[in-house]
GUPAZA-538358 format. One line per 2 residues: number of its first residue (from 1); their letters; for each residue x, y, z of C-alpha. Coordinates in pm, whole numbers, plus 32768, in hexadecimal, padded with zeros to 4 digits. Layout:
NUM> A> X/Y/Z; ...
% end
This chain:
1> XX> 8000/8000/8000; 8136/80F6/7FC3
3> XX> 80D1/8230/7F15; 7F70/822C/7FF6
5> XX> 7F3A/8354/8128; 7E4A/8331/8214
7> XX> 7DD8/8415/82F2; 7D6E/8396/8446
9> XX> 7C90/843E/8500; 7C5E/841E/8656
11> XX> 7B14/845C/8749; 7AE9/8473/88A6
13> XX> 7A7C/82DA/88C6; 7BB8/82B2/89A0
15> XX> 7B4E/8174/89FD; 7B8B/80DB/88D4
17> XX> 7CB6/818F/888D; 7D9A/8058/88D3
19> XX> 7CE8/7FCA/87AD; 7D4A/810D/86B5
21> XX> 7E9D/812A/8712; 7EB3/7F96/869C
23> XX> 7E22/7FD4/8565; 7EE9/8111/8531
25> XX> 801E/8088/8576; 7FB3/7F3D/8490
27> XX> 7F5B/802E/8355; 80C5/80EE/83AA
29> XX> 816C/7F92/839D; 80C4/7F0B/8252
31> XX> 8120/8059/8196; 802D/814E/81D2
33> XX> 80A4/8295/81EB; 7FCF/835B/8360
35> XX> 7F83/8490/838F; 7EEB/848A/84ED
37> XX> 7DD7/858E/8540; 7D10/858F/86A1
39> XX> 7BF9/8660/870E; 7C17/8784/8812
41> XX> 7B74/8693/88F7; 7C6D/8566/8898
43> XX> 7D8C/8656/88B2; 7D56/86EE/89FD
45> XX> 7C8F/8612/8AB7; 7D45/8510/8BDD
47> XX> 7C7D/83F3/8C4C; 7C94/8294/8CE6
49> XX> 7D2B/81F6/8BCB; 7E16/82F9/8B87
51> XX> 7EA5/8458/8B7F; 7EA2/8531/8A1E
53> XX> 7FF4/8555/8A58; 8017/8401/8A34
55> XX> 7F1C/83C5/892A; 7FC9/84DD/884E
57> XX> 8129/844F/88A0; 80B2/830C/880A
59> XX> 8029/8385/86E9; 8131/846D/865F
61> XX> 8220/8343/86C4; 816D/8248/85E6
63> XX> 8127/832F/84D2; 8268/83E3/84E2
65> XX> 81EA/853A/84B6; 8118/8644/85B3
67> XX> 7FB1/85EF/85F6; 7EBD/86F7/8530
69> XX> 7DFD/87A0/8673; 7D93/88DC/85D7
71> XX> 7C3B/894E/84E7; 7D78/8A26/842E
73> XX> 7E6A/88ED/83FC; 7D37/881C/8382
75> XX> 7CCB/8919/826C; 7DEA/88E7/819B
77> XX> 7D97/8752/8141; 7CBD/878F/805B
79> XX> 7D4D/889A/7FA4; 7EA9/87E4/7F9B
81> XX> 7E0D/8663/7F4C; 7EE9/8635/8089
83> XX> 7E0C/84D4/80BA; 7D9B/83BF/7FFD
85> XX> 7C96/833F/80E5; 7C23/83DF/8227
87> XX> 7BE5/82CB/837A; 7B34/8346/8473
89> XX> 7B8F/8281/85C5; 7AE9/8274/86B1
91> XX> 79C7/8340/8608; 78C0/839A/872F
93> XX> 778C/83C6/8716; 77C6/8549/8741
95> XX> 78A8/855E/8610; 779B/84A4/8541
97> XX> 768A/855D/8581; 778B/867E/8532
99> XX> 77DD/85DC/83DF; 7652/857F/835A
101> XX> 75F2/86D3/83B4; 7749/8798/8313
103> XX> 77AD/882A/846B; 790D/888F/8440
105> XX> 7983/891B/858D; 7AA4/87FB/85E1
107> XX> 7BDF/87A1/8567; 7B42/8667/84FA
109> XX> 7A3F/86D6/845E; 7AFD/87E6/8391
111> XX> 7C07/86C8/8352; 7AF5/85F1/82BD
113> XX> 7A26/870E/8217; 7B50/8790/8153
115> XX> 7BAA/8634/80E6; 7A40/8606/805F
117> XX> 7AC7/8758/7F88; 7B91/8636/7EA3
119> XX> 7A6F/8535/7EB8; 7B10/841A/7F51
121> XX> 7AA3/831F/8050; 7A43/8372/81CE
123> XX> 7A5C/8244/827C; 7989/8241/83F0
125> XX> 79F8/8171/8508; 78D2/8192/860F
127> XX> 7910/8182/8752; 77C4/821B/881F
129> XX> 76E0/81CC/892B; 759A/8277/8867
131> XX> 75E6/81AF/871E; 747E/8110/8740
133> XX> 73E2/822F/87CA; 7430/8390/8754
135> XX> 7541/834A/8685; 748E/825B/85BC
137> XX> 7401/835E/84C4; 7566/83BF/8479
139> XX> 760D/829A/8439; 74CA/826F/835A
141> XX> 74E1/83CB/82A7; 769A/8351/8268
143> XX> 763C/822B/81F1; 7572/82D5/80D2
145> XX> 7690/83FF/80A3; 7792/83D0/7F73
147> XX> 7900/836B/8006; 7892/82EF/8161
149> XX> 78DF/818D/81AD; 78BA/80F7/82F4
151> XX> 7986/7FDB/83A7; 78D9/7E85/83E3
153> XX> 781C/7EF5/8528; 7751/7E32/8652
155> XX> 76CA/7E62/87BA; 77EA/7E36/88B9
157> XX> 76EB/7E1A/89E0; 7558/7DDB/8984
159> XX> 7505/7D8F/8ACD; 7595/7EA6/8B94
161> XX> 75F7/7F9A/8A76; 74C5/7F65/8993
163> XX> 74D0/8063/88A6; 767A/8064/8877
165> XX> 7735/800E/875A; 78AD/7FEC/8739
167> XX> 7973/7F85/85FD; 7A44/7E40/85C5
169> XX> 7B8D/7F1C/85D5; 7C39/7E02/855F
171> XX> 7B84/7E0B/83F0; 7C1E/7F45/83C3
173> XX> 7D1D/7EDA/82CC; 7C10/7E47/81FE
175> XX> 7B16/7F4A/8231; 7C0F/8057/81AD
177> XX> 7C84/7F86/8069; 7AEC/7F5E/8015
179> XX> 7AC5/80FA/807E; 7BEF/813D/7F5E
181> XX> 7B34/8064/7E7B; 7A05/811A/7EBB
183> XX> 793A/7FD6/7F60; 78B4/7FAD/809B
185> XX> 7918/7E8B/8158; 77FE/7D67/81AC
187> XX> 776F/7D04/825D; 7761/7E7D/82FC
189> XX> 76E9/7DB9/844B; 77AC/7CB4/84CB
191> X> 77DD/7BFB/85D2
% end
């Protein structure tokens, strides 16, 4: 995959961030070229599974270059064809109602808006508690929007999390090579 860039966005899921720094640092190792991005929430925020400090160390280590944390430094993609595919992981259910409904007021969603500019493939890595619930209307309205392509999805909890859906993080090699291809990858539910 030499020759590809990726730009990998990341949300403020930061419990599955274990699970996004894998798959980044699997794309870096089969050839992909990263360009790491993170939300003002994902850049700032320290939590129980981590401090941004941290998180940002990690990502500018695997991806060998400084992590894209401003609406200003995410304008330029676009413009430049800086990315051949934009991944958006974790993508919460904030940032996707964000995306349906054009809200550009992120560094993710300015990173994925100006990327759209070129029209190449979005691909969405859920990772949200409402996914059944009020998110479900926007993962609907993605679905049915030009260049958006999701990764395999499925409840992680139905009995205590009901209306949550996280992504197989681990399909996101595959995923990505179907988003370049401009296919969705099925089945879109799995288990």
């Amino acid at each position: 995959m030499t020759g590809i860039t990726v730009g990998f966005a990341m949300c403020g899921s930061y419990c599955t961030f274990s699970k996004a720094f894998q798959q980044m640092e699997k794309l870096k190792n089969t050839g992909y070229d990263i360009i790491p991005i993170m939300s003002f929430n994902a850049y700032t925020t320290d939590t129980r599974f981590g401090t941004a400090k941290e998180f940002i160390e990690k990502a500018e280590n695997i991806c060998e270059r400084k992590v894209i944390s401003t609406i200003a430094a995410a304008e330029p993609i676009g413009p430049k064809g800086m990315t051949d595919i934009m991944l958006v992981a974790p993508c919460t259910g904030n940032t996707m109602a964000k995306l349906a409904n054009a809200v550009t007021d992120t560094p993710v969603t300015m990173a994925v808006k100006s990327h759209l500019r070129q029209s190449k493939p979005v691909l969405i890595t859920v990772a949200t508690n409402d996914a059944l619930g009020a998110s479900a209307q926007n993962i609907g309205r993605l679905l049915n929007t030009r260049h958006y392509y999701f990764v395999p999805f499925t409840q992680d909890n139905p009995i205590q999390k009901p209306n949550s859906l996280v992504a197989n993080f681990e399909l996101i090699p595959s995923a990505l090579e179907y988003a370049l291809r401009e296919q969705q990858m099925q089945p879109i539910f799995c288990r």
